[in-house]
C-alpha positions, 0 to 999 in steps of 0.5 A: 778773551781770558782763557780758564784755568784748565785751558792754560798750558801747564808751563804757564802755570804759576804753581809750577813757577812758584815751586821752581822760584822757591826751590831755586831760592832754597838751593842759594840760600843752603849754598849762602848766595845771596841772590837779587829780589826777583832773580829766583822768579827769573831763574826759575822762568829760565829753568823752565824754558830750557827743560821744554826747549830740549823736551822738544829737542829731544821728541824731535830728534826721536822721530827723526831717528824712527823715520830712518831704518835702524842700522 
C-alpha cells in the first residue's frame, strides 16, 4: 500500500531533503570543499536525523522536568 503525500511524515519529504542536500553543497562549495557525488544527499539525511533525534530528546527531557515539582 502506497501512502499519499499528505500521509507522508514531513522528515520524509524529499522537499526537505533537497534543500538541506543543496544548502550542504552550497556551504562546501563557499568553503572550497570538494565534497563526493552523493555525499551532500548523505550529509543531509544525517543532518536531519540528528535535529529530530535531540527534538525528541528535548520533549522528552521537557516532560520529564513538568512531572517533577519545581524546586
Amino acid at each position: 500500500m502506497s501512502e499519499t503525500p499528505t500521509q507522508k511524515p514531513a522528515i520524509q519529504s524529499l522537499t526537505l531533503q533537497s534543500a538541506a542536500a543543496i544548502a550542504i553543497a552550497v556551504a562546501a562549495e563557499r568553503l572550497n570543499v570538494v565534497l563526493p557525488e552523493g555525499a551532500a544527499q548523505e550529509l543531509a539525511r544525517a543532518l536531519i536525523d540528528l535535529v529530530v533525534t535531540l527534538g525528541l530528546i528535548g520533549v522528552a527531557v521537557g516532560r520529564a522536568r513538568a512531572r517533577t515539582p519545581i524546586v
